[in-house]
SEKOL-131937 format. One record per residue (C-alpha): x, y, z; residue in one letter. Coordinates in Angstrom, 2 decimals. Each point is the difference from the previous one (the first is absolute). Layout:
% SEKOL-131937
<node><xx>X</xx><yy>Y</yy><zz>Z</zz><r>a</r></node>
...
END
This chain:
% SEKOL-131937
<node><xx>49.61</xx><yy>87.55</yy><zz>124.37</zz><r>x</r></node>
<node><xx>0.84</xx><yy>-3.38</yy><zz>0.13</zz><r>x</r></node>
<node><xx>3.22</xx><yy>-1.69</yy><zz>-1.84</zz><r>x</r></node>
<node><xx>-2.50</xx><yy>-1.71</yy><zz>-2.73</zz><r>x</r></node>
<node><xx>-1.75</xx><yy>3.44</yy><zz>-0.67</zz><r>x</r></node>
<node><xx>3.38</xx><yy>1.53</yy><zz>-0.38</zz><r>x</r></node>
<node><xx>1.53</xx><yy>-3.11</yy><zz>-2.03</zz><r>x</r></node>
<node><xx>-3.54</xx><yy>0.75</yy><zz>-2.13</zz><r>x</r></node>
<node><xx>0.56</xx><yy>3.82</yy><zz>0.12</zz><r>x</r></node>
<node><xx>4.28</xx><yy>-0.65</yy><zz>-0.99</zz><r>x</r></node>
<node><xx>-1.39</xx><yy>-1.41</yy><zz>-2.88</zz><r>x</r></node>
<node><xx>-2.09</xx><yy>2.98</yy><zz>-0.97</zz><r>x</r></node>
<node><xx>2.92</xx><yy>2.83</yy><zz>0.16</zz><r>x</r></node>
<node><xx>2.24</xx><yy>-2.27</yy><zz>-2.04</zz><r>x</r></node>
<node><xx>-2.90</xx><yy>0.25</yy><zz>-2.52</zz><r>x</r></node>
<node><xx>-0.06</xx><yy>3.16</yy><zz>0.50</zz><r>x</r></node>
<node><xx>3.72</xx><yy>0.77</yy><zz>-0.31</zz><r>x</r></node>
<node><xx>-0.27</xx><yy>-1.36</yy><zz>-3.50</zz><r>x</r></node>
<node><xx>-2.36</xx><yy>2.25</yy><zz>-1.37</zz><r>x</r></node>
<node><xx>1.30</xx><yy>3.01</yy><zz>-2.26</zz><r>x</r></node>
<node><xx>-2.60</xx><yy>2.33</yy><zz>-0.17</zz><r>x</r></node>
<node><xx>-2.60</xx><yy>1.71</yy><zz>1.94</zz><r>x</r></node>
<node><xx>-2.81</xx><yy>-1.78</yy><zz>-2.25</zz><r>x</r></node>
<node><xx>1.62</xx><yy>-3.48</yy><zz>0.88</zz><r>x</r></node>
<node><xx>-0.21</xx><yy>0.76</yy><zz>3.57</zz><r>x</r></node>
<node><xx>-3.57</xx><yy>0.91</yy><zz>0.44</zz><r>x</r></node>
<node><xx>-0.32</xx><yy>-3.29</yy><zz>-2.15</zz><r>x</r></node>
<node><xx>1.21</xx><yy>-1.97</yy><zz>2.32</zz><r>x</r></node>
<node><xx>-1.44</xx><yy>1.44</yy><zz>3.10</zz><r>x</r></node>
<node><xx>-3.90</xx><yy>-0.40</yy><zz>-1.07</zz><r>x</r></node>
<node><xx>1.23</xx><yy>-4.00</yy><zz>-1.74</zz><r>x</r></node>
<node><xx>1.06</xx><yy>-0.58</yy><zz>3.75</zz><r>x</r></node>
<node><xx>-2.03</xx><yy>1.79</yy><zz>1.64</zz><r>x</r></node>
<node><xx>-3.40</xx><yy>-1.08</yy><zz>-1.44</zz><r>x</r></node>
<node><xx>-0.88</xx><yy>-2.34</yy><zz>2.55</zz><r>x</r></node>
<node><xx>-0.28</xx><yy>2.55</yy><zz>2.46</zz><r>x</r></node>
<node><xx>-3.01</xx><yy>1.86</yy><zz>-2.31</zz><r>x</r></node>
<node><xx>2.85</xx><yy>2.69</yy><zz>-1.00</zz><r>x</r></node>
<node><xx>-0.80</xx><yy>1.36</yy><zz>-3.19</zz><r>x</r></node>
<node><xx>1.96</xx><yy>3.26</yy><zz>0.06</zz><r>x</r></node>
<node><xx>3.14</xx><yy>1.53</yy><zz>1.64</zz><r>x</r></node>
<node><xx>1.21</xx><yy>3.48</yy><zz>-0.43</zz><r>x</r></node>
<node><xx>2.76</xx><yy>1.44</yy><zz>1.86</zz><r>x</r></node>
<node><xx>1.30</xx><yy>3.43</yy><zz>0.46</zz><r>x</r></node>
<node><xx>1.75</xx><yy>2.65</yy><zz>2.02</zz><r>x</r></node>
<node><xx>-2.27</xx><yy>2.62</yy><zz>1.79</zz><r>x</r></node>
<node><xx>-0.28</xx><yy>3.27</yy><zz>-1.95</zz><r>x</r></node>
<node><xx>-0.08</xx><yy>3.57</yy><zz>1.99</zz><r>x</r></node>
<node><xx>-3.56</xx><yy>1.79</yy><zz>0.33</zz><r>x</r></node>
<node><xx>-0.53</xx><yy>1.92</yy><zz>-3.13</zz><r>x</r></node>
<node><xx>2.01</xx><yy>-2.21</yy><zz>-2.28</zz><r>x</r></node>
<node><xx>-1.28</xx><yy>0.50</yy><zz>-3.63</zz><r>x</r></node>
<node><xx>-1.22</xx><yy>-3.00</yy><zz>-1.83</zz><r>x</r></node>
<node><xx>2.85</xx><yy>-0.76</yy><zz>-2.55</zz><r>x</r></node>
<node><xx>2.68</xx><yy>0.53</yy><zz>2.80</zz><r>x</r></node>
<node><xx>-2.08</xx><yy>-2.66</yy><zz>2.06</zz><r>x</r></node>
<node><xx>0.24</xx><yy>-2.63</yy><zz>-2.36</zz><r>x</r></node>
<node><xx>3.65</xx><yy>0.09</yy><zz>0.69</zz><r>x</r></node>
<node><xx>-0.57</xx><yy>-1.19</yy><zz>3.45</zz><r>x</r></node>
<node><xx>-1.55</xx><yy>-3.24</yy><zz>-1.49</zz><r>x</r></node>
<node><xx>2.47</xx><yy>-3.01</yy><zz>-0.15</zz><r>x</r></node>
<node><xx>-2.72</xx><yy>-2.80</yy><zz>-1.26</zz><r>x</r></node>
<node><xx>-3.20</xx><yy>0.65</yy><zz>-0.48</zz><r>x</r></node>
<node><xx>-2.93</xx><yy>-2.94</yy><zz>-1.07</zz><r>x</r></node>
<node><xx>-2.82</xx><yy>2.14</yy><zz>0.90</zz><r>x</r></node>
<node><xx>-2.66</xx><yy>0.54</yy><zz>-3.05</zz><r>x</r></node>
<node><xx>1.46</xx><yy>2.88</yy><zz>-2.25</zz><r>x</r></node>
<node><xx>-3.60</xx><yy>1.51</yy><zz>0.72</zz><r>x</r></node>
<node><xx>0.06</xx><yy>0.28</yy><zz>3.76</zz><r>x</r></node>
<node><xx>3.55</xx><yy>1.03</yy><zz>-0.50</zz><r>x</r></node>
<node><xx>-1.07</xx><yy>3.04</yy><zz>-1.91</zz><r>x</r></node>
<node><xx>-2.29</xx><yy>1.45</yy><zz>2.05</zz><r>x</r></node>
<node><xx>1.85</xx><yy>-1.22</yy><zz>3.10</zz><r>x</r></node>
<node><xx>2.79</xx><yy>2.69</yy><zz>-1.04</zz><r>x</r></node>
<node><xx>-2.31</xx><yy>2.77</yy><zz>-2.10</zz><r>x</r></node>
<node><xx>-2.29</xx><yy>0.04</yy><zz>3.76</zz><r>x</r></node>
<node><xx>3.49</xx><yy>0.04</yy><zz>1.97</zz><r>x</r></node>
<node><xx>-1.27</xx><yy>-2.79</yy><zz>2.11</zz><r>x</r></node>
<node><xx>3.31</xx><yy>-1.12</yy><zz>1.44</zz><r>x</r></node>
<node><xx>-0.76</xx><yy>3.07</yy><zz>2.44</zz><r>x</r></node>
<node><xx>-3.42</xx><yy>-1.25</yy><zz>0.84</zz><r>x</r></node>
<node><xx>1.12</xx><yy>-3.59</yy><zz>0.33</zz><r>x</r></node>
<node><xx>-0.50</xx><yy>-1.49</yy><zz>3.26</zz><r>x</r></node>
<node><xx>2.53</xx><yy>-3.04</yy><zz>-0.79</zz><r>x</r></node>
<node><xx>2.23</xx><yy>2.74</yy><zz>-0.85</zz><r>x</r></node>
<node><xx>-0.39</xx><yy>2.10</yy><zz>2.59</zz><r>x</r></node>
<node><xx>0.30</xx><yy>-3.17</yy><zz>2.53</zz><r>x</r></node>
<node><xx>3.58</xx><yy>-0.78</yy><zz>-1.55</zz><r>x</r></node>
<node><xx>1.04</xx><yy>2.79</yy><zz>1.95</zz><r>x</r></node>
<node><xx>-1.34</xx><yy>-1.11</yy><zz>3.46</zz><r>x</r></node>
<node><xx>1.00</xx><yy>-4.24</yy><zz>-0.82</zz><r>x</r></node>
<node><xx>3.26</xx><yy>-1.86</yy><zz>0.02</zz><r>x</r></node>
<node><xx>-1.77</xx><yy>-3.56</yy><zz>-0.58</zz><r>x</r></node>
<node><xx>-2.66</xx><yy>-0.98</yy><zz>-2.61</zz><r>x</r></node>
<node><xx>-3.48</xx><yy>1.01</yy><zz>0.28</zz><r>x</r></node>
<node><xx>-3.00</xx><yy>-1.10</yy><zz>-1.59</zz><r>x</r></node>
<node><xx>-2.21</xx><yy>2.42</yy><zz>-1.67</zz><r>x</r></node>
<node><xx>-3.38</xx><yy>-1.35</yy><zz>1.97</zz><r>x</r></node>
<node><xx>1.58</xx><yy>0.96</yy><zz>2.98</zz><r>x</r></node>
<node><xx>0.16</xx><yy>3.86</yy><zz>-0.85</zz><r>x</r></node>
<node><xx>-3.52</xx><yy>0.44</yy><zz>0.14</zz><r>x</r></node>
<node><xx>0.10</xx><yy>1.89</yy><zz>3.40</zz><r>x</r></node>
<node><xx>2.16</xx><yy>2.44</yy><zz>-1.12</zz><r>x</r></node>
<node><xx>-1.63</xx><yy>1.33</yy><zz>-3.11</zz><r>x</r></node>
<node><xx>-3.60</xx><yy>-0.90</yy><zz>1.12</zz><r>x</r></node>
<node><xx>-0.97</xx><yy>4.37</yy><zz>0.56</zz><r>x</r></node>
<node><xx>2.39</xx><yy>0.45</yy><zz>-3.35</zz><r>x</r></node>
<node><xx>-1.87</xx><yy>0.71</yy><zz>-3.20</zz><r>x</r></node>
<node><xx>3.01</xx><yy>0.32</yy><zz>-2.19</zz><r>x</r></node>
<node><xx>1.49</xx><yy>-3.16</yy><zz>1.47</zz><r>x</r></node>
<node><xx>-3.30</xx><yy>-2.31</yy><zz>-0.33</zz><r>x</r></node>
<node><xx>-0.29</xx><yy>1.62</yy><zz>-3.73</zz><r>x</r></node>
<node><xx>3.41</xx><yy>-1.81</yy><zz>-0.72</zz><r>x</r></node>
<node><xx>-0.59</xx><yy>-3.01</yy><zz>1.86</zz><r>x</r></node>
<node><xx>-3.39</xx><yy>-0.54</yy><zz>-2.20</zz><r>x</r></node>
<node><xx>1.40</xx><yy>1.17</yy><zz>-3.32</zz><r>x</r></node>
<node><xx>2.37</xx><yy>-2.54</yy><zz>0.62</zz><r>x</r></node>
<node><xx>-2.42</xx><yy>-2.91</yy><zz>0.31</zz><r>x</r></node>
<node><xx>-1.71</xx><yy>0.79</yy><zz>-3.10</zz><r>x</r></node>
<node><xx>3.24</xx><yy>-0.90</yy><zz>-1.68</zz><r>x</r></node>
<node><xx>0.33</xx><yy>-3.40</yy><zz>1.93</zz><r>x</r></node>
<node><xx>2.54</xx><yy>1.68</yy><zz>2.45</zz><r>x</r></node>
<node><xx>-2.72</xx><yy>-1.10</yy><zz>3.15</zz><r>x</r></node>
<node><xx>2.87</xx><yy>-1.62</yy><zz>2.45</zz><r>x</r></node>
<node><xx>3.84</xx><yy>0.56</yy><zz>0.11</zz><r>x</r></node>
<node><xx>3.21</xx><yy>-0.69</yy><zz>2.38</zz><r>x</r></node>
<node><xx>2.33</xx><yy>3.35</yy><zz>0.23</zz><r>x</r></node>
<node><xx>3.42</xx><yy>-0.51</yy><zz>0.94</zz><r>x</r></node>
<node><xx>1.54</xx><yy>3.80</yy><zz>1.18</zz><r>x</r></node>
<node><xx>3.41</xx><yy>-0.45</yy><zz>-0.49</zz><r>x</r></node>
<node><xx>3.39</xx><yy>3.08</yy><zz>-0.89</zz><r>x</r></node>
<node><xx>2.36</xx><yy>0.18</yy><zz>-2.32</zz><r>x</r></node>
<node><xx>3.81</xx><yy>0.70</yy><zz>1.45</zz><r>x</r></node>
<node><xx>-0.63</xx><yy>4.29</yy><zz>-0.70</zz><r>x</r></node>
<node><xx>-2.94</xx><yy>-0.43</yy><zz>2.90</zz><r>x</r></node>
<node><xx>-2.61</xx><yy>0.37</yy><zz>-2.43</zz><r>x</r></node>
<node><xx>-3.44</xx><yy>-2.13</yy><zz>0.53</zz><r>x</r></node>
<node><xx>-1.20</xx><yy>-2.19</yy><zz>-2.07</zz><r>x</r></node>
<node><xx>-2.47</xx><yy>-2.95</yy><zz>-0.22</zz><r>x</r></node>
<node><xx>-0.57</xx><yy>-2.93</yy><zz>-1.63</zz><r>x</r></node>
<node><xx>-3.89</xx><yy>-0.61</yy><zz>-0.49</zz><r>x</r></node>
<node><xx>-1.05</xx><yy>-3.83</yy><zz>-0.73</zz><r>x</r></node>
<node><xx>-3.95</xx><yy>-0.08</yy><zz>-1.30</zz><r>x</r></node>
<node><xx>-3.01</xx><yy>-1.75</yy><zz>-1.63</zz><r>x</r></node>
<node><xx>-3.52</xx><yy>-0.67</yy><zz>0.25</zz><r>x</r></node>
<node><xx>0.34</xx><yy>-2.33</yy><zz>3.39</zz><r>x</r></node>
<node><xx>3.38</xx><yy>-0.45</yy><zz>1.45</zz><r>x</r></node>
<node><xx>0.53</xx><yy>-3.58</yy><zz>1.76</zz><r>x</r></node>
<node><xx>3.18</xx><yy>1.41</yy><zz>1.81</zz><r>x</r></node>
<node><xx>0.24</xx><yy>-2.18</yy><zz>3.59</zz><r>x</r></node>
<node><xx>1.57</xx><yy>2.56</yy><zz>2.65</zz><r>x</r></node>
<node><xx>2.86</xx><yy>-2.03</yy><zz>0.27</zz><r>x</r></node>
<node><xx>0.62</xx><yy>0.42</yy><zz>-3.94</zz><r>x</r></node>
<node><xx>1.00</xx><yy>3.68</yy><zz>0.75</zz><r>x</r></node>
<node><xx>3.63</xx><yy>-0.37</yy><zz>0.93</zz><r>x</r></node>
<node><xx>1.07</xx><yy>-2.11</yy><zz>-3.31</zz><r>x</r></node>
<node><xx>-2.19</xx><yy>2.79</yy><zz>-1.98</zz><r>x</r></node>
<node><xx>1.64</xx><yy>2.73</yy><zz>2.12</zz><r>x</r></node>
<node><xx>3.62</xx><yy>-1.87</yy><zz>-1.01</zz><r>x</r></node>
<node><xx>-1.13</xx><yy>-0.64</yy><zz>-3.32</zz><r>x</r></node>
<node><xx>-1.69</xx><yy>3.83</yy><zz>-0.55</zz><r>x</r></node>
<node><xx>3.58</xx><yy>1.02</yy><zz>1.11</zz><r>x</r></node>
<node><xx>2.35</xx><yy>-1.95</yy><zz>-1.63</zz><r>x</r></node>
<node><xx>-2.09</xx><yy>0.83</yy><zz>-3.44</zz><r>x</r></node>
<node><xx>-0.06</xx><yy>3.56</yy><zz>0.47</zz><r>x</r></node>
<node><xx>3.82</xx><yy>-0.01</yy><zz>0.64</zz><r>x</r></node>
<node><xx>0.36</xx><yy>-1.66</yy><zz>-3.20</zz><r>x</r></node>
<node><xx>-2.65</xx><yy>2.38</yy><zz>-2.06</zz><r>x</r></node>
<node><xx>2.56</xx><yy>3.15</yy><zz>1.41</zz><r>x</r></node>
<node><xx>3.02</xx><yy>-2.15</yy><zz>-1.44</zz><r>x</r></node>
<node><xx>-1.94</xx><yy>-0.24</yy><zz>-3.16</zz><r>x</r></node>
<node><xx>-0.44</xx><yy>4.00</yy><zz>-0.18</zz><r>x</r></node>
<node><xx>3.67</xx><yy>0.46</yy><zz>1.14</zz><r>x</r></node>
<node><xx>-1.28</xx><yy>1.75</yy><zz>3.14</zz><r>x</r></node>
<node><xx>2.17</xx><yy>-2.06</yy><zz>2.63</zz><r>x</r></node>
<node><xx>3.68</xx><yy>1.01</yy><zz>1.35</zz><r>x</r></node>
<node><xx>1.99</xx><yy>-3.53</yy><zz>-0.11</zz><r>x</r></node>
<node><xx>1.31</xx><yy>-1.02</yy><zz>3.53</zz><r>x</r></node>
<node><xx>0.88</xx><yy>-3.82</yy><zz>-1.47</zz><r>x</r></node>
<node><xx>3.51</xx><yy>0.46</yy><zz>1.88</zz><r>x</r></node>
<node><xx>-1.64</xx><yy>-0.57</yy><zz>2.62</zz><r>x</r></node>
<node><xx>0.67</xx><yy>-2.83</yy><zz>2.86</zz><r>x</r></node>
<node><xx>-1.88</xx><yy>-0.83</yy><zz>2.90</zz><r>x</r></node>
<node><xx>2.11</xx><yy>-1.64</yy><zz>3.35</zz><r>x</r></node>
<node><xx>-1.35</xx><yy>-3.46</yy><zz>0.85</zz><r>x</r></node>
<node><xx>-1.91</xx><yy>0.90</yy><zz>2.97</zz><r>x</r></node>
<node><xx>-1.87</xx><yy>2.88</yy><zz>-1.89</zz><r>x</r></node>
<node><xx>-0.43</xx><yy>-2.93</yy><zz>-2.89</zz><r>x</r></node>
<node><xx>-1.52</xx><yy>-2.31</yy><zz>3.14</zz><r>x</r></node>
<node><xx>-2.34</xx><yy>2.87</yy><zz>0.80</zz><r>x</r></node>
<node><xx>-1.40</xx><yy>0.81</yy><zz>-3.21</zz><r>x</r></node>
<node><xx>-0.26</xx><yy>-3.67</yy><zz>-0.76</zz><r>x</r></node>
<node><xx>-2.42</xx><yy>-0.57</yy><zz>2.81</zz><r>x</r></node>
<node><xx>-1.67</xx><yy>3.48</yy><zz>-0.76</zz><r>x</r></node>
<node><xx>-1.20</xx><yy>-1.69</yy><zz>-3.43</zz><r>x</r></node>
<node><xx>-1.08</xx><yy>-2.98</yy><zz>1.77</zz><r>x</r></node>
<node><xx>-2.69</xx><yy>2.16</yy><zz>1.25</zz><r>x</r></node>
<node><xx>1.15</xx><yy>-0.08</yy><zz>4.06</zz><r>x</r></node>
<node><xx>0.32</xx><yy>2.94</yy><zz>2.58</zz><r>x</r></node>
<node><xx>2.67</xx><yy>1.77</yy><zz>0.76</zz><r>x</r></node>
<node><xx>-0.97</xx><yy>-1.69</yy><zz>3.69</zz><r>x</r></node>
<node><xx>0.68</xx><yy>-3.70</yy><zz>-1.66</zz><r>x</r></node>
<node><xx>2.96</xx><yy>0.89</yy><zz>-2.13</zz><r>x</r></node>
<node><xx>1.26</xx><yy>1.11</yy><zz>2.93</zz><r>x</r></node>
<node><xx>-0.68</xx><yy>-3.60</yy><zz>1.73</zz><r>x</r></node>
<node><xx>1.40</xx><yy>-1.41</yy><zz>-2.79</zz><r>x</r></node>
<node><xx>3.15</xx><yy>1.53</yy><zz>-0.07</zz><r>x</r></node>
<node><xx>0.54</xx><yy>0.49</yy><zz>3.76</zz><r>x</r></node>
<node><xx>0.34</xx><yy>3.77</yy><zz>0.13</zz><r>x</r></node>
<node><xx>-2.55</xx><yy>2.77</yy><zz>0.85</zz><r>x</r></node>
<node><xx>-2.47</xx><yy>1.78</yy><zz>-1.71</zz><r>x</r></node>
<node><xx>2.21</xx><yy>3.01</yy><zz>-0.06</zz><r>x</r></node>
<node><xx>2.27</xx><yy>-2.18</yy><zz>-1.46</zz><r>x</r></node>
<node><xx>-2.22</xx><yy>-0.91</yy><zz>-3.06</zz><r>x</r></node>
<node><xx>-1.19</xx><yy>3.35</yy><zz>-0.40</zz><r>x</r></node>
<node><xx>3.74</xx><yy>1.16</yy><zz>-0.35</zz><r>x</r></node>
<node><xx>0.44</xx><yy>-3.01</yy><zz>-2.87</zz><r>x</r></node>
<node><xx>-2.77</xx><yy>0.62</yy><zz>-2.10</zz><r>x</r></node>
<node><xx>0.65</xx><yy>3.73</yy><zz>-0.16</zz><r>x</r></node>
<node><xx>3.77</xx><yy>-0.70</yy><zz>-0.41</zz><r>x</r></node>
<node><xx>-0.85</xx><yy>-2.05</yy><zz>-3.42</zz><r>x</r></node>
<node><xx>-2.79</xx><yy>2.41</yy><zz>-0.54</zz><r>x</r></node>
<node><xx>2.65</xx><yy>2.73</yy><zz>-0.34</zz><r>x</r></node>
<node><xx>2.25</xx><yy>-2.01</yy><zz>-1.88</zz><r>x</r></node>
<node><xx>-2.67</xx><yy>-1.26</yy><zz>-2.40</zz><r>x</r></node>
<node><xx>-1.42</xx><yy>3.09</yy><zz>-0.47</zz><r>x</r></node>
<node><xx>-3.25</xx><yy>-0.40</yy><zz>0.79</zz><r>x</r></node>
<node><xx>-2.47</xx><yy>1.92</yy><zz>2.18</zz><r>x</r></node>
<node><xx>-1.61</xx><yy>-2.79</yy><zz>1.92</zz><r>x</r></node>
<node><xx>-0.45</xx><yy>-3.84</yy><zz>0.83</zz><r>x</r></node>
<node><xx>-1.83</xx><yy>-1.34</yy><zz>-3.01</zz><r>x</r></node>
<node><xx>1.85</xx><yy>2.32</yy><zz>-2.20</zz><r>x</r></node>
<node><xx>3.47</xx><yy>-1.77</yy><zz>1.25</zz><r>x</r></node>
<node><xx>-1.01</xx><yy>-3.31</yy><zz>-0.20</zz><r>x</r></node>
<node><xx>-1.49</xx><yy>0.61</yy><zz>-3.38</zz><r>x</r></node>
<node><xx>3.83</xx><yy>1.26</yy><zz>-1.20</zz><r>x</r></node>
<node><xx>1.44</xx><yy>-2.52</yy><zz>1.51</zz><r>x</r></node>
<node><xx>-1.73</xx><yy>-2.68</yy><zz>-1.69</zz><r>x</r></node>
<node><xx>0.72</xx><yy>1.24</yy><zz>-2.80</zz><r>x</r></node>
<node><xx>3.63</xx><yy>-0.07</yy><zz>0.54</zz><r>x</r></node>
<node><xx>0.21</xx><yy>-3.24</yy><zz>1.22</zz><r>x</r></node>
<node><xx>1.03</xx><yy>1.14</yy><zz>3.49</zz><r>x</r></node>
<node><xx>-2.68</xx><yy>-1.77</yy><zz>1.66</zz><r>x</r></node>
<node><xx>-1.52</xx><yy>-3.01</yy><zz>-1.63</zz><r>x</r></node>
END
């Protein structure tokens, strides 16, 4: 990412850190988003196989979908049939939904979800896998008719998809506070380059020490942030003004 996306994306999670309510934040995500053809974001942790109905609707953190689809999304337990679903389990970075075709091709259930979906103007979508702190999955799922999303658009939405979902848990009361906690400079350095979008290879130019090295740094403030990976960190530390 490069420092004017991030300046650009800053300005977005201070929007975001403003809002009150879960309402307010899927707001502002489709205002902001719009130029991207997003017209609906739902996010949610990944219910267990059998889950009934009601209990699944307390996975959902936001959800924008049409109240229709969302009906018979949970009354046909589709969440277990759902290829971006299932995928969240297999993906660490964002993944389009075009480009799960192969995978659910031979999959009757799968394509019947895919196509329901398109009849309610769900035809394209970005999901974002991402876990919350208890090492449950989760994803955030970005959609409309026709998605303009530019490949190198995914790490701000990844960052942004993160940093949102953080705050819908705060919202619900469903995160531990670890604000105590500080990072050393070096690990600050680290992360600091990390949202910047470079390799652990390049930070490791940059601040004259090996890759080992980085790796050690990142997980360090990882630890101490209390967060389970890369984005995840840098997301938290934004927020806290630890990294700027």
């Amino acid at each position: 990412m490069s420092r004017k996306a991030l300046d650009q994306t800053l300005g977005f999670l201070r929007s975001l850190d403003r809002t009150a309510s879960i309402d307010e934040v899927a707001r502002l995500l489709l205002t902001e988003l719009a130029d991207l053809g997003i017209a609906h974001a739902m996010a949610a942790t990944i219910p267990r196989r059998g889950t009934p109905a009601r209990q699944q609707q307390g996975h959902i953190l936001v959800n924008t979908f049409p109240n229709e689809w969302g009906r018979r999304y949970l009354a046909h337990g589709y969440a277990f049939h759902d290829p971006t679903v299932r995928h969240l389990g297999f993906s660490t970075t964002p993944f389009a939904w075009s480009e799960l075709g192969p995978q659910f091709a031979d999959d009757a259930r799968a394509l019947r979800v895919m196509n329901e979906a398109g009849d309610f103007n769900l035809r394209d979508g970005l999901t974002i896998p991402l876990m919350t702190l208890d090492g449950n999955v989760a994803g955030f799922s970005l959609s409309g008719d026709r998605l303009a999303i530019d490949p190198a658009d995914r790490p701000m939405l990844h960052l942004i998809a993160t940093y949102a979902f953080g705050h819908l848990l705060r919202l619900r009361g469903q995160t531990t506070s670890v604000e105590a906690a500080k990072l050393a400079p070096r690990e600050r350095e680290a992360l600091q380059w990390a949202a910047e979008g470079k390799t652990d290879w390049e930070i490791g130019e940059v601040m004259g020490i090996s890759t080992h090295g980085v790796d050690f740094h990142l997980r360090s403030a990882r630890t101490k942030l209390g967060t389970t990976n890369r984005t995840q960190a840098v997301a938290v530390a934004l927020r806290r003004g630890l990294i700027h």
